[in-house]
C-alpha positions as CSV (number, residue, x, y, z in Angstrom):
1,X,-5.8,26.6,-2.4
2,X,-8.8,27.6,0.1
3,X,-8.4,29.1,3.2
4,X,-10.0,28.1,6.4
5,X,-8.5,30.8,8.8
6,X,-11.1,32.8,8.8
7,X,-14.0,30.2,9.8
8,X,-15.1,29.8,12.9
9,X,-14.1,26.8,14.4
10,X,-15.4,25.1,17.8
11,X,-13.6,23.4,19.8
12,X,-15.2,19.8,20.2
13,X,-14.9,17.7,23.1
14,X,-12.4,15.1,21.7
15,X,-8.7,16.3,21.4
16,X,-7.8,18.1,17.8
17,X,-11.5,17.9,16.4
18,X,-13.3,21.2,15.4
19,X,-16.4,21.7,13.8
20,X,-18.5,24.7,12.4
21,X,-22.4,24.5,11.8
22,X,-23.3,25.5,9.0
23,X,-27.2,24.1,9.3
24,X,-28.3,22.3,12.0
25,X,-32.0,21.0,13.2
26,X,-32.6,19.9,16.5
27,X,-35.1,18.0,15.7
28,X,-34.4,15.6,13.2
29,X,-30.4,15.7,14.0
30,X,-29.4,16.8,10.5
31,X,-26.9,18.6,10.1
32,X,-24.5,20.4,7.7
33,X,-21.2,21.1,9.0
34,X,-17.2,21.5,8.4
35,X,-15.3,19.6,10.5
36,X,-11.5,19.8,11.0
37,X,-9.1,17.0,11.9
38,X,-5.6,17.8,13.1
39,X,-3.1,15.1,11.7
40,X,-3.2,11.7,13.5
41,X,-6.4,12.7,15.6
42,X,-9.8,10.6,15.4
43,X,-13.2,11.3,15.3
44,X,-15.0,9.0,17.6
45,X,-16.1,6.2,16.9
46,X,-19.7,6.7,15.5
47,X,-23.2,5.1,13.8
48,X,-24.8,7.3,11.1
49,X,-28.7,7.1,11.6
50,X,-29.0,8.5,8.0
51,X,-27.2,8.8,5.2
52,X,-24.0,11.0,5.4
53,X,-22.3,13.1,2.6
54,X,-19.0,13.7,3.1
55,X,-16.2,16.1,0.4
56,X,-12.7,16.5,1.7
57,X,-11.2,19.6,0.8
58,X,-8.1,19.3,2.2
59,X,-5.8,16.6,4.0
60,X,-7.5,13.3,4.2
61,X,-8.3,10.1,7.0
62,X,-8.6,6.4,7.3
63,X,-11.1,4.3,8.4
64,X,-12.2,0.7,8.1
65,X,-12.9,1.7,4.3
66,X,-9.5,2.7,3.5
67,X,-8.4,6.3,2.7
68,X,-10.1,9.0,1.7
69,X,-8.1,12.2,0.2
70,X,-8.7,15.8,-0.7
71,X,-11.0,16.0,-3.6
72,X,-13.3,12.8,-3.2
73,X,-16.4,12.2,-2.4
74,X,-17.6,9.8,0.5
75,X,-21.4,8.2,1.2
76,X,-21.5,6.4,4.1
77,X,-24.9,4.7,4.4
78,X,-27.5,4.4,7.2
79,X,-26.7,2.3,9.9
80,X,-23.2,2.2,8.8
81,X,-20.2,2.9,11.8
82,X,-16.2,4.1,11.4
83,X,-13.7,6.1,13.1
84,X,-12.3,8.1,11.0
85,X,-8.3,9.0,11.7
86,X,-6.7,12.4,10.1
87,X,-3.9,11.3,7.8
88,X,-0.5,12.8,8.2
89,X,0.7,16.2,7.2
90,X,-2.3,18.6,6.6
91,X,-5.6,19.3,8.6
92,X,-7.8,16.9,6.9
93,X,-11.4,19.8,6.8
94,X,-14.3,18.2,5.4
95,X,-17.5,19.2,3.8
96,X,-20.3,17.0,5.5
97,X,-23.8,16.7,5.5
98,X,-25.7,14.2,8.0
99,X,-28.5,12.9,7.2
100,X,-30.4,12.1,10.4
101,X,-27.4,13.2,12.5
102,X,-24.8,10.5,14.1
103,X,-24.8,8.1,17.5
104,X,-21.4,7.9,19.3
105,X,-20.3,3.8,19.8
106,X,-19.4,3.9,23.0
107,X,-15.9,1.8,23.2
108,X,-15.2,0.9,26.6
């Protein structure tokens, strides 16, 4: 089993969601990241401008798509949208890479 206690998590805006940069450019919005999702807690609601790559490595979510567990692969195209939802039980931590970077949908 890995262990994530030693990475250097930030805390993120939206209640149980943590990230930690692993590349980033400004410029283009790419980025590649861990992200950590405490059980039952979303990520917002988003649009992928490019491309994204995701691996879980532990725990898992649901989105529009279905679920996605520990050990699969994800693409979710360009211009595709989802909010993705930490299963129950373990932090879901993912492996992403975004291609292009993401828009928040703003849900009013």
């Amino acid at each position: 089993m890995l262990d994530f206690s030693s990475v250097q998590w930030r805390e993120t805006r939206h209640e149980g969601i943590f990230i930690h940069y692993l590349r980033r450019d400004e410029k283009t919005g790419s980025a590649t990241v861990l992200i950590r999702m405490q059980p039952g807690c979303a990520y917002p609601a988003h649009r992928h401008v490019g491309a994204e790559e995701i691996f879980i490595l532990q725990g898992g979510y649901r989105d529009t798509n279905g679920e996605h567990r520990a050990g699969e692969y994800v693409l979710n195209e360009t211009d595709s949208a989802h909010c993705p939802v930490a299963l129950d039980g373990e932090d879901c931590i993912m492996f992403a890479v975004a291609h292009e970077g993401i828009e928040l949908i703003d849900r009013h």
